[in-house]
C-alpha positions in Angstrom: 1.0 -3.5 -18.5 -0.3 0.2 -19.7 0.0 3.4 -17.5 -3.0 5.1 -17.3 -3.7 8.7 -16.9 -5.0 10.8 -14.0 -8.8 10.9 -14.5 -9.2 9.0 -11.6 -12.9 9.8 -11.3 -13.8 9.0 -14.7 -11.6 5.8 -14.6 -13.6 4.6 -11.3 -17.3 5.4 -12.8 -16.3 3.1 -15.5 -15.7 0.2 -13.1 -19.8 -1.0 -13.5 -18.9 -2.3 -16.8 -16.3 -4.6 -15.1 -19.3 -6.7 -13.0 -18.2 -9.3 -10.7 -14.3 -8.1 -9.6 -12.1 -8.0 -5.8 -11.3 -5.3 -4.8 -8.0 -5.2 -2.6 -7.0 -2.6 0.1 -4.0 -2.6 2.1 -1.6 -1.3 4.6 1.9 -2.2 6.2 -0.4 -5.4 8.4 -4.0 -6.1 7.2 -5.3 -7.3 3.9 -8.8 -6.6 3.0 -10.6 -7.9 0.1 -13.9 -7.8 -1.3 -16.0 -9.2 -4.1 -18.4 -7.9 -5.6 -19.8 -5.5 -8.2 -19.1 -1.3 -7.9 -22.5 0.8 -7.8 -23.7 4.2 -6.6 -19.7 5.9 -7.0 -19.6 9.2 -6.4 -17.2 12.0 -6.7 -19.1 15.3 -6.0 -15.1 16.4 -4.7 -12.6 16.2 -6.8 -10.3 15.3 -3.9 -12.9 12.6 -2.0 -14.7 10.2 -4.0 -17.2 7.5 -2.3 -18.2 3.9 -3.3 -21.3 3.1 -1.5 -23.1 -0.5 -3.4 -24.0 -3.3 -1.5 -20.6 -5.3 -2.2 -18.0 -2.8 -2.2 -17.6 0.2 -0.1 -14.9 2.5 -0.3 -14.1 6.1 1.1 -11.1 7.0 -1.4 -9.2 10.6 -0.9 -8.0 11.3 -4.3 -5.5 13.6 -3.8 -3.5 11.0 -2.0 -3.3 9.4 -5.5 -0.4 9.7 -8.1 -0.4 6.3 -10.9 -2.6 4.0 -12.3 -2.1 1.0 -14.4 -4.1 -1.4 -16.0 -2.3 -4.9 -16.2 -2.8 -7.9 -18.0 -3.4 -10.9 -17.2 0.5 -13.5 -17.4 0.2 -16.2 -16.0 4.5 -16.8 -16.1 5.2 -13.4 -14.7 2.3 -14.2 -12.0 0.1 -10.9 -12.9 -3.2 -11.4 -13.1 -5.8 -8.6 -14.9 -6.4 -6.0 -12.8 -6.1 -2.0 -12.2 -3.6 -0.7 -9.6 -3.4 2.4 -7.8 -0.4 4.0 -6.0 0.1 7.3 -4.2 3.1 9.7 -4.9 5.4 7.2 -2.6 4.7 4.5 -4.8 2.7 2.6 -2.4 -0.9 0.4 -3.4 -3.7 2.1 -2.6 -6.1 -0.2 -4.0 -6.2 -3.0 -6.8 -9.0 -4.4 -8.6 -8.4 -7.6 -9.7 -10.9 -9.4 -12.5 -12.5 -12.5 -11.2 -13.8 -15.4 -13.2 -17.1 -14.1 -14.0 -15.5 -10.4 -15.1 -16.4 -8.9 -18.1 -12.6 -8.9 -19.9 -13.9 -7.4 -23.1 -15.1 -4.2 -20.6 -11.3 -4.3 -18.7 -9.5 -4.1 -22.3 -11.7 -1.3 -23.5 -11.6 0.7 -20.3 -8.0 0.2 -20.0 -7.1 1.0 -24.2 -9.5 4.4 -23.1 -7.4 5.9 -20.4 -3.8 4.2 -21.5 -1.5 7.3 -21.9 -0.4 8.0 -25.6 3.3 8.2 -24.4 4.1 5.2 -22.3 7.0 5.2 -20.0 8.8 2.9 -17.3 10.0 6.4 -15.0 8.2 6.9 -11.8 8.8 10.4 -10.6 8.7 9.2 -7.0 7.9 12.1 -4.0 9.6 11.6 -0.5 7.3 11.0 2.6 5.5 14.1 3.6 6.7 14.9 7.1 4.5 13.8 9.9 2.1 16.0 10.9 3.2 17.9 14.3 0.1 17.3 16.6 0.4 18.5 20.2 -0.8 15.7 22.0 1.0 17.2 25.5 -0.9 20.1 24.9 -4.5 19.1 24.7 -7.3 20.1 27.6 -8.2 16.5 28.6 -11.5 17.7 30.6 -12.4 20.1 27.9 -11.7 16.9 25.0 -13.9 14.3 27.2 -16.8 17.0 26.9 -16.7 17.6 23.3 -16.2 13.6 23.0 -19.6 13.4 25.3 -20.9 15.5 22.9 -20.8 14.0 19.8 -23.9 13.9 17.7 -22.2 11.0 14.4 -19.4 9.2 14.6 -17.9 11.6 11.3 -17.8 14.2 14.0 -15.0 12.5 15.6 -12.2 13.3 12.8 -13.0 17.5 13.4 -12.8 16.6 17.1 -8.8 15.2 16.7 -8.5 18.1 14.5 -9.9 21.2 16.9 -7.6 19.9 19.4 -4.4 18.9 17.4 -4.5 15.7 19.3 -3.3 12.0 17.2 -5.7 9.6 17.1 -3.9 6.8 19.4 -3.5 9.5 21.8 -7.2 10.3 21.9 -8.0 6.9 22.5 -5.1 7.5 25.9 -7.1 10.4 26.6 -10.9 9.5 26.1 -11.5 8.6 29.8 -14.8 6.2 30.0 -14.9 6.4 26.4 -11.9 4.4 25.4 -10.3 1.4 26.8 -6.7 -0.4 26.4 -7.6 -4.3 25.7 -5.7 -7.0 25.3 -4.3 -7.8 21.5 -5.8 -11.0 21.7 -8.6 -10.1 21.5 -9.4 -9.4 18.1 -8.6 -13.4 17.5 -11.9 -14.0 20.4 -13.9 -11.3 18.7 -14.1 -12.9 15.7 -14.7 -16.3 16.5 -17.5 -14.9 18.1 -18.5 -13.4 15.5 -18.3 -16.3 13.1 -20.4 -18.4 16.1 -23.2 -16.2 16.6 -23.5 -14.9 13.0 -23.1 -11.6 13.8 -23.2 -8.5 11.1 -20.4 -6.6 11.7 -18.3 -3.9 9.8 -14.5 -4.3 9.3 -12.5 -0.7 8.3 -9.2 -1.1 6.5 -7.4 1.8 4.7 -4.1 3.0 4.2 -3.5 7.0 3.1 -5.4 7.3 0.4 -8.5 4.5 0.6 -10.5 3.3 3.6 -12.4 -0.1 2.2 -15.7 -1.7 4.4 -16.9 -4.7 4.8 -20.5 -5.0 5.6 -21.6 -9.0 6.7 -21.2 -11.7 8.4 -17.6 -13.4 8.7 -17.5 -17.2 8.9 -14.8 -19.3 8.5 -11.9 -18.4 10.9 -8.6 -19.2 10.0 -5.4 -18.9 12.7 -2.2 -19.5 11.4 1.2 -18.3 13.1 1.4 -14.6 13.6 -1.6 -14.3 11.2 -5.8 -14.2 11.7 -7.2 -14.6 8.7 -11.5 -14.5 7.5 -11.7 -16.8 4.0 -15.1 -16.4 3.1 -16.7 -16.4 -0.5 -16.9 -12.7 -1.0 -14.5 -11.6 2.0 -11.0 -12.0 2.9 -9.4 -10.4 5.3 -5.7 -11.4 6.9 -4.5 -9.3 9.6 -0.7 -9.8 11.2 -1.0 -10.2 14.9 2.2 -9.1 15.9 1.6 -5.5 14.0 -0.3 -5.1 16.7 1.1 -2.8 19.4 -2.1 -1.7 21.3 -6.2 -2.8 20.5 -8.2 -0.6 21.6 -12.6 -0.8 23.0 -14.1 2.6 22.1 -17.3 4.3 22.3 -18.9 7.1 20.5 -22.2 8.9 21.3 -24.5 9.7 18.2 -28.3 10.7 17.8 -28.7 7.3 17.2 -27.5 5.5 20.2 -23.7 4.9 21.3 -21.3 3.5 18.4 -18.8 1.0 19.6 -15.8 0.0 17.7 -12.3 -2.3 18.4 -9.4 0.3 17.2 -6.2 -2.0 16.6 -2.7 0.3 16.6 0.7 -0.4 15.1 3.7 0.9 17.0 4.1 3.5 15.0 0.3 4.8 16.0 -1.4 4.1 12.5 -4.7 2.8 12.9 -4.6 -1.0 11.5 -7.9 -2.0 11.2 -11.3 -0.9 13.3 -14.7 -3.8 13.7 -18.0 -2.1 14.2 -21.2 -3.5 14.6 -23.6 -3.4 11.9 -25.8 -0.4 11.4 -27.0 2.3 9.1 -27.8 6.2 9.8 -31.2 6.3 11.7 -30.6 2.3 13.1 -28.9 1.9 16.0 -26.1 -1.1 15.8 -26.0 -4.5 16.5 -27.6 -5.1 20.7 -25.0 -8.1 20.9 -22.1 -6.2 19.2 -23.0 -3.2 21.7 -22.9 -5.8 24.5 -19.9 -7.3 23.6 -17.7 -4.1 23.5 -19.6 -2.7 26.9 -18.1 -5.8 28.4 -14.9 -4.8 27.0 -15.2 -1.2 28.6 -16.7 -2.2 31.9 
């Protein structure tokens, strides 16, 4: 294992050269994982960087990151090649792992190019930032309903929670006909739907400091206790069902038609995971994904 340094952005425009990998994201109950090759990565921030191929997609905010480490692959200590991030907690952010058809020759090279001169075991580990003081009691529910009515893209919605100092779980309390408490079951029905009617649909996980997407169909369903799981060729996804504390049926007006979403909730009001249907800027979604939620919301 070699620490790398900071040039996150360089490190990541490198990642071509790798072909075929998985890339992992992660939080406290969902696992999201995606094969496929990284194209069209952009950083014209140096704090937000975007990842927008046909395989993997990724919204990364870089200043959320703090270490990175290229590790090799051993097999008795059960690592396998790959190059971790972690934020200033020392939580993952995300992990690339090689696959089978990955060029190694590329991961060695990339990974001897960033390796810091000085290598050290010490992680200077930063508390928790406090959390961030919204004033959900405060907010003008007929005025928020309005500006939610309003809304021309669904990447209006985050300046919305942010003009009104309102969390996002209690937005969804708040939204009136746009926003509707399911059942947490519900997830487990949506995507054996999915998987039977071949629908395209979009599953959002992220964790402080990476959101990663997964554009497709999902097919083969797996339940096991306390866990739903999707184990297809290019995407894995296992999500804890009793993380769950509230699921959520949403809608979002845009120029291009309403945007409907499923918003899971853990109990500490972190979003878990979110399922769209498919669609692109200019295309409206998926008419049986639009269907589905409506019936949700009705």
């Amino acid at each position: 294992m070699l620490r790398l340094n900071d040039n996150f952005s360089q490190l990541f425009l490198r990642f071509p050269e790798l072909g075929p990998v998985m890339a992992l994201t992660r939080n406290q109950y969902c696992v999201h994982e995606r094969k496929g090759t990284f194209a069209n990565i952009q950083f014209d921030s140096p704090h937000v960087g975007l990842v927008t191929g046909p395989d993997i997609d990724l919204r990364m905010f870089v200043r959320q990151w703090a270490s990175a480490f290229g590790v090799f692959n051993d097999t008795a200590a059960g690592f396998k090649s790959s190059i971790q991030i972690f934020d200033h907690q020392g939580n993952a952010i995300i992990k690339i792992y090689l696959t089978e058809n990955s060029n190694e020759e590329a991961f060695e090279t990339i990974v001897r190019d960033f390796a810091l001169p000085q290598q050290t075991n010490q992680l200077f580990l930063q508390p928790p930032p406090p959390p961030h003081p919204y004033k959900d009691q405060d907010v003008d529910i007929d005025q928020f309903q309005k500006e939610w009515s309003q809304l021309k893209d669904t990447h209006d919605f985050f300046p919305l929670l942010k003009r009104h100092n309102v969390s996002r779980l209690h937005a969804m309390k708040i939204a009136g006909p746009y926003a509707r408490l399911i059942d947490n079951d519900i997830v487990v029905q949506m995507l054996k739907a999915a998987s039977a009617g071949n629908w395209e649909i979009m599953v959002f996980t992220g964790n402080i400091g990476n959101i990663q997407i997964h554009t497709g169909k999902v097919k083969n369903i797996v339940a096991i206790p306390e866990w739903i799981n999707v184990m297809d060729p290019a995407f894995n996804l296992h999500l804890r069902l009793d993380g769950i504390a509230t699921s959520w049926a949403v809608k979002k007006p845009t120029a291009d038609g309403d945007v409907h979403s499923l918003e899971l909730f853990d109990k500490d009001g972190e979003l878990i995971v979110q399922f769209f249907g498919k669609r692109k800027p200019g295309i409206s979604e998926l008419k049986v994904w639009s269907d589905y939620v409506e019936g949700l919301l009705a």
